[in-house]
N, C-alpha and C positions, 0 to 999 in steps of 0.2 A: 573641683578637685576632691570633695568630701563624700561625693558622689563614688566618684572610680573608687575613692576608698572603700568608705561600705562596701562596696559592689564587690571588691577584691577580698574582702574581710569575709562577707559571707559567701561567696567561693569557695574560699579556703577551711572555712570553718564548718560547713554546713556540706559534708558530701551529700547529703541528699539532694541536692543542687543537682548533680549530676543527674540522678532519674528524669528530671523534668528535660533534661539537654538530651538526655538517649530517645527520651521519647517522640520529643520534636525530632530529630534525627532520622527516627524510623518510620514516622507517619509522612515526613516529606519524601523521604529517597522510596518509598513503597507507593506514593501516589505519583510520583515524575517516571518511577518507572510504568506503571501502568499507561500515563499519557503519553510518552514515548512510544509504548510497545503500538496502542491503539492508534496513534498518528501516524508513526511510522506504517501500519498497516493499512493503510488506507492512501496515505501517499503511494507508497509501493504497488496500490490495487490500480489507482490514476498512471500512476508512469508504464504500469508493466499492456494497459491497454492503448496508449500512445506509443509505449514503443511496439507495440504487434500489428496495431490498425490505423497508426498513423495520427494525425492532430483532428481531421475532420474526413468524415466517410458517406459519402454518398450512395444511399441504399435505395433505389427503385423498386416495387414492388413484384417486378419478373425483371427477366433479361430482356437489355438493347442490344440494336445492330450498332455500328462504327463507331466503336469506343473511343481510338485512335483517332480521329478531328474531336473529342470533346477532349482528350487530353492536351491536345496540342490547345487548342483555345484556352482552358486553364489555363496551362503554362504562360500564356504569354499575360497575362495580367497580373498587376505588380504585389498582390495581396498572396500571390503562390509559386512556392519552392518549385516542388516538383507535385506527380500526380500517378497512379497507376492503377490496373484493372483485375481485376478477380473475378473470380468463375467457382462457385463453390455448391456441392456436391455430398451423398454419402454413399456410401459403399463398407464392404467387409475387405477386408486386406487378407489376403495368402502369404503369410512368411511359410523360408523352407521349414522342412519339418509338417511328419503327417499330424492333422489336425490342428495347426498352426494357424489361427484364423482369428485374426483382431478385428473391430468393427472401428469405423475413422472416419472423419468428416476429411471430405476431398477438396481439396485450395487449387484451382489454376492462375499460376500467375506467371510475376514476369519475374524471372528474379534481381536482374539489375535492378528495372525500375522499383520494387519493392525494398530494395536495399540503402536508395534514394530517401524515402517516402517516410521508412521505419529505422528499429535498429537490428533490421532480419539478419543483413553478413556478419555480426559479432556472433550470434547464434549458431554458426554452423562450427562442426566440427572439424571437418579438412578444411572448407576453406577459409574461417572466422582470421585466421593468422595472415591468410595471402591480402594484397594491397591491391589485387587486379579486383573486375567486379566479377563477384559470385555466377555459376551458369551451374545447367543441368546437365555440363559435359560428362559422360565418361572416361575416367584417365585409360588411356590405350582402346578404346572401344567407342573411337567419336559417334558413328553412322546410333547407337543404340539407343533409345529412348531412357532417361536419366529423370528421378524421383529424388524428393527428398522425405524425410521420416521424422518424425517426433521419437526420442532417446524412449519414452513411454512408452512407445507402440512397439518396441523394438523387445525390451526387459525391463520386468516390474523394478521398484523401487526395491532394497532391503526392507523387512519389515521390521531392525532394531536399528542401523543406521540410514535408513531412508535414503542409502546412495542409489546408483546405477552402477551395474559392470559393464563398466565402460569398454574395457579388453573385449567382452563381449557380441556388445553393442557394434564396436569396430571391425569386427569379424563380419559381420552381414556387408561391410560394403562393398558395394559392385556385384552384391548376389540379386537373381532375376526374380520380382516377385509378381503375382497376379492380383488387380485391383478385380474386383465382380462390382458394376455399378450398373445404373440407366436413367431411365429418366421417363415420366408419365406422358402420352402419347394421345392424339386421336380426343375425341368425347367433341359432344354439341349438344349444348343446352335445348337447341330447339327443335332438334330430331330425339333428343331424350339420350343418346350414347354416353357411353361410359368412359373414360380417360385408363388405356392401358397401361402397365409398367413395362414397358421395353426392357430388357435387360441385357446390360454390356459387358465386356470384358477385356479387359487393359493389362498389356505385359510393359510393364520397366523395367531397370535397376537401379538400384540404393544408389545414389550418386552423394549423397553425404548424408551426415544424421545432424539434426535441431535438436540444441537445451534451450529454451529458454528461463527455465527456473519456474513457470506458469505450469501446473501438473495437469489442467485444462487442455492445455495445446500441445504440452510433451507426451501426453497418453491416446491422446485420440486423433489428428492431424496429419497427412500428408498431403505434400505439394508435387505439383505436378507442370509442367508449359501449358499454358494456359490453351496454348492450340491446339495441341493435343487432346485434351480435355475437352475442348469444346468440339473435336472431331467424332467423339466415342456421346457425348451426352450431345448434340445437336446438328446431328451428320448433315443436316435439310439446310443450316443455314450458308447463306455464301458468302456474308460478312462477318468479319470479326463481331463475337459477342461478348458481355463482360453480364454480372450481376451485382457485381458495386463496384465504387471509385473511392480510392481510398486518395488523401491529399494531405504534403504537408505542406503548412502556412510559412511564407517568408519572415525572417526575421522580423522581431518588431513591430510585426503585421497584428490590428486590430479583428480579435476572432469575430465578433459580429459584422465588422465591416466584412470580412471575408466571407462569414455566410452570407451578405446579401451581397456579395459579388460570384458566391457561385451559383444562386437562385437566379439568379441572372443571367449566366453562361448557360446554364442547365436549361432554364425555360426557351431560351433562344436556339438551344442544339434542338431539343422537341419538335420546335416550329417548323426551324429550316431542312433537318434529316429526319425526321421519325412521323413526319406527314401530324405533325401538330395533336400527338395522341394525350389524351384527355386523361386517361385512367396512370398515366406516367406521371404528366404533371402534379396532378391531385393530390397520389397515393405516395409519393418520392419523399424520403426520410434525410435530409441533410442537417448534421449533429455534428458536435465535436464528440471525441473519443471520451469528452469528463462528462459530456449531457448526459451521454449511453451508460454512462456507471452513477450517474447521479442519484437514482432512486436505490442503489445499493449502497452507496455510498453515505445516504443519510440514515436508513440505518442503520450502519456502521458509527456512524455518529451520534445516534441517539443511544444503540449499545456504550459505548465510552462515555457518555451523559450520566447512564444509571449508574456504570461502575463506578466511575470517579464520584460520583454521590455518595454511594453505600458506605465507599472505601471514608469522603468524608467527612460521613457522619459517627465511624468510626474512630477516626483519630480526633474527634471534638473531645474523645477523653482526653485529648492531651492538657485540654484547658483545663476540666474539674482535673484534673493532677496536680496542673501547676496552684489551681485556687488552694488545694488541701496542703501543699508545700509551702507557702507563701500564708496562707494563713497560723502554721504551725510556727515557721519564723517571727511572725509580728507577734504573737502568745509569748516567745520563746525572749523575744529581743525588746520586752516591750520596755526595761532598763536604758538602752542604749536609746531608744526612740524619748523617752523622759529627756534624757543630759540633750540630746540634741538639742529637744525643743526648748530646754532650758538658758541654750548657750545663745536661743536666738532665731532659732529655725522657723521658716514657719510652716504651718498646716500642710499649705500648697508643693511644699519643698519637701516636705517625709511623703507626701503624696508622689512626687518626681522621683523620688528614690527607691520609691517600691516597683513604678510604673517601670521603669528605665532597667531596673533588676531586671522584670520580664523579658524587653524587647530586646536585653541582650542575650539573657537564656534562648530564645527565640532565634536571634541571629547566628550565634553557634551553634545552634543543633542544625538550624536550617542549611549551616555553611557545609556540616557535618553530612548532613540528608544529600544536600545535592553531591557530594564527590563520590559516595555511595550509591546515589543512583546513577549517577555518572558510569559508576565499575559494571553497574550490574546491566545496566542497558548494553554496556557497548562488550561487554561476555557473556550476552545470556546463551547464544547457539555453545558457549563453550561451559557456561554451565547447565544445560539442557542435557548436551554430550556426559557429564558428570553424573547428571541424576542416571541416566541410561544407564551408564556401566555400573555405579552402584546399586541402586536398585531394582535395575532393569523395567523400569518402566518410560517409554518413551513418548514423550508428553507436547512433540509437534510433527506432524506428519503431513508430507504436502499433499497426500489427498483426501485432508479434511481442509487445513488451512490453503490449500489454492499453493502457495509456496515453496520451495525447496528449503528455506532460510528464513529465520526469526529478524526480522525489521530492526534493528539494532543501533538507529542514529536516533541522538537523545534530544527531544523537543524543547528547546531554550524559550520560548516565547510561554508557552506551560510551567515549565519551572520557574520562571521568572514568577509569573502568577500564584504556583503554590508557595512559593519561598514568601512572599511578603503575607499572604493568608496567615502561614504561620508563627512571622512574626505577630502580626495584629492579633492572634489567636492567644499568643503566648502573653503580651502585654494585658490582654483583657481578662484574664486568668489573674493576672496580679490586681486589678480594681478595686475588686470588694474588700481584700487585706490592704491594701495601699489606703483607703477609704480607713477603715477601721485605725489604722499605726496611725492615719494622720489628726482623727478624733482622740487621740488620747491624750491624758492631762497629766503632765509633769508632776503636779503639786501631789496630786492622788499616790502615783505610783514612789514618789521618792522619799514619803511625810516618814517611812519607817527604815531607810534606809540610812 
């Protein structure tokens, strides 16, 4: 009870109390949001390539024949959802308009099965709202070969609010545009020939436009039927051909168990249909979608290592603050510290009182810090939009940051971490004065009073 006293006394008595609480305050909600912003970003970089390419992607080093019996084989083994095939491609795109010429990496897929697999159907625009499954129909125009487009390839971003004109955007749909592609031809190593570029040319229509919030796949990306695709880039073959499989894992399914139940499916489709080819086996890439971002992804982690460092070994002032506040109180109170120990107190006890002062200064600023970083994490796109309009500097832009949108859920397992750092920071700030108030001698300080 003599404790909360004090503790209450010099609260109230002693506003410079307070600078030691604002500053724990600021150096916590300044480094949670930092660790927020960087986890959030990196979570979001993991989810946005799982939701585009699925849990696990089977990359072969060229194109197979009959895709369709390895997916059916997938499917039927209990480690996998679903499964689907892509055929991918580049090419320059023709929008209307003279001189209208985007360059884009070409997807043949399927788009049911890929709807399956990813979270492709939220992404469209016409048809993300319908509940049937997504196609390359044309509305009123069934017979016509139907494309879909990245919102990117369609109209740049704003360059002060980083939107889409979407009105815009929406106007091209159902308009005919011309793909120019092909594909390398011909060549032998052992006659010496050279590999020709064949070059194709492809009429669809805009059958729907893709956001996906990735300024990667919105700016440069069209989809196409996979069959199609493979009619214009590999007219010679007479089976279906894919260049990767993309697969999602069944719930609750062990990801490594699943890679070695697809290495498995895979080396046995080889054997029994692809005449047992060696350079497939060998050279075939089967990953999950967080392998494939792993080496980006650490350092993204090692960046959020230094900052959260720099940032603190900056706020370590908040300790030399609290020592020079707490040591000016012990000079100031060393009276009250005398009667204490006079009434009975001992060493160890004016030692608990100075200590306990800190870790509460510490627990309130800390409690302070995180509701504050709380605010600012979960309004930073709404104070980002702030800075813009006042001083016109726009300070995230999804194509530097990959993004449309700043990462904004607040990292609790982090905060957790920095919130007790700051206590223990704030407590040890008080030591050396707690040390000192608890060496002091009654009889010295009271012989004159």
């Amino acid at each position: 009870m003599l404790k909360l006293f004090l503790w209450l006394r010099y609260l109230r008595k002693k506003k410079i109390v307070f600078l030691s609480i604002a500053a724990v305050a600021l150096s916590v909600s300044l480094l949670i949001v930092v660790a927020s912003l960087f986890t959030g970003f990196i979570d979001t970089f993991e989810k946005a390539a799982v939701e585009s390419l699925g849990d696990v992607i089977l990359i072969p080093p060229t194109t197979f024949a009959k895709y369709p019996l390895l997916i059916e084989q997938l499917e039927q083994t209990e480690s996998i959802e679903a499964a689907t095939a892509m055929i991918s491609g580049y090419g320059l795109l023709h929008l209307p308009g003279r001189g209208n010429v985007r360059a884009v990496e070409v997807w043949g897929i399927e788009p049911a099965g890929r709807a399956k697999v990813t979270g492709f159907a939220k992404y469209l625009r016409r048809q993300g709202k319908e509940t049937s499954e997504p196609s390359f129909i044309i509305p009123g125009s069934p017979e016509e070969t139907g494309g879909f487009v990245g919102i990117g390839v369609l109209c740049e971003p704003d360059e002060q609010t980083d939107e889409y004109d979407y009105d815009a955007a929406e106007k091209m749909l159902g308009q005919p545009v011309v793909l120019t592609t092909g594909t390398m031809t011909g060549g032998n190593r052992d006659d010496g020939s050279r590999p020709e570029f064949k070059r194709q040319v492809m009429r669809f229509e805009i059958a729907d436009i893709i956001e996906t919030g990735v300024y990667e796949f919105d700016s440069g990306c069209a989809y196409l039927p996979i069959e199609k695709l493979q009619e214009v880039l590999y007219p010679d073959e007479e089976s279906p051909v894919a260049s990767q499989i993309l697969i999602k894992l069944a719930d609750n399914s062990n990801a490594d168990v699943a890679l070695a139940v697809i290495q498995g499916v895979w080396r046995t489709f080889i054997q029994e249909q692809l005449d047992a080819d060696s350079f497939l086996l060998t050279y075939t890439v089967i990953k999950t979608a967080r392998q494939l971002q792993s080496p980006y992804i650490a350092a993204y982690e090692k960046q959020m290592g230094i900052l959260l460092l720099i940032f603190g070994v900056v706020s370590s002032g908040v300790v030399i603050l609290v020592f020079c506040i707490f040591c000016m109180i012990v000079r100031l109170k060393q009276k009250d510290i005398a009667i204490i120990k006079s009434c009975g107190a001992t060493s160890s006890s004016v030692t608990i009182v100075f200590v306990g002062f800190g870790a509460c200064v510490g627990v309130v600023g800390s409690a302070i810090g995180t509701g504050l970083g709380y605010i600012i994490t979960r309004n930073i796109n709404t104070i980002e939009d702030w800075i813009r309009i006042i001083f016109g500097l726009k300070l995230w832009k999804s194509s530097v940051y990959l993004f449309s949108k700043i990462p904004n859920e607040v990292n609790w397992s982090w905060a957790l971490r920095i919130v007790l750092t700051a206590i223990i920071a704030a407590a040890i700030g008080t030591l050396i004065p707690a040390i000192i108030a608890a060496r002091t001698k009654p009889v010295n300080i009271l012989r004159y009073e």
